[in-house]
C-alpha positions, 0 to 999 in steps of 0.5 A, spaced: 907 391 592 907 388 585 906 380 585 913 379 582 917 383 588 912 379 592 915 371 590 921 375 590 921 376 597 916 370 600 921 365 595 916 359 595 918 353 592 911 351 589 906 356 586 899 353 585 893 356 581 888 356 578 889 356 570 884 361 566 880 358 561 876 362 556 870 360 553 868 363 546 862 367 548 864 369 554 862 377 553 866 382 559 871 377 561 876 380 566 883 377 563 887 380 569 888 373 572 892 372 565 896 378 566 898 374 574 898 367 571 904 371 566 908 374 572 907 368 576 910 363 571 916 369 569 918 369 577 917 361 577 922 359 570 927 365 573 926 361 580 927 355 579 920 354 583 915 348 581 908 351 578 902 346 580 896 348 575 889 346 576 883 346 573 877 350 575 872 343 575 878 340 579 879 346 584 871 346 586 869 340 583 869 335 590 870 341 595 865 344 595 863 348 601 860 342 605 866 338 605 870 344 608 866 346 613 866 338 615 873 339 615 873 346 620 876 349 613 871 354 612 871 361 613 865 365 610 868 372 610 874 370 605 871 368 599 876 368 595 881 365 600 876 359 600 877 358 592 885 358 594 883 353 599 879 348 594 885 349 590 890 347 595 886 341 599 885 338 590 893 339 590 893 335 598 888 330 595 893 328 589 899 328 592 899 326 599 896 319 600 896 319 607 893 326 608 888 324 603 886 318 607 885 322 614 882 327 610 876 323 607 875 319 614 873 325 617 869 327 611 865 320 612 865 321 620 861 328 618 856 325 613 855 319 618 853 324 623 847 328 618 
């Protein structure tokens, strides 16, 4: 199934992603996740749904694996569903301040007991 028949049929209200940012000198870049970024902000402008961009440094700058796992979050067999999870958790963390309270408690109470 083709990305855009996939929103089509999932009809979210909010799509969150990590935007690309390509640095001069970057040799070999792989520009496929342009390509879906594209047909994510098409699907998003004929659908009325809410894009939600975040930044590679915000995405894995604080959730690192530690943080995830002391969260019972991580699962190491799904790399790439792991980056997904940093970008919703950052998403989580800027926009729900009661989660983000419980949230950084648990993540105090796992430090505490290293």
């Amino acid at each position: 199934m083709i990305l855009f028949d996939h929103l089509s049929e999932v009809a979210p209200e909010r799509i969150i992603y990590e935007v690309f940012h390509w640095r001069q000198g970057q040799l070999n870049a792989v520009f496929t996740g342009v390509e879906y970024i594209g047909v994510i902000e098409l699907w998003a402008q004929t659908h009325s749904a809410e894009v939600v961009r975040i930044t590679p440094s915000d995405g894995k700058g604080f959730w690192d694996d530690k943080k995830i796992k002391a969260l019972g979050l991580y699962i190491p067999s799904v790399p790439h569903g792991i980056d997904a999870l940093r970008l919703w958790l950052t998403y989580k963390m800027k926009t729900d301040v009661g989660w983000k309270s419980i949230a950084i408690n648990q993540l105090k109470r796992s430090d505490s007991k290293q």
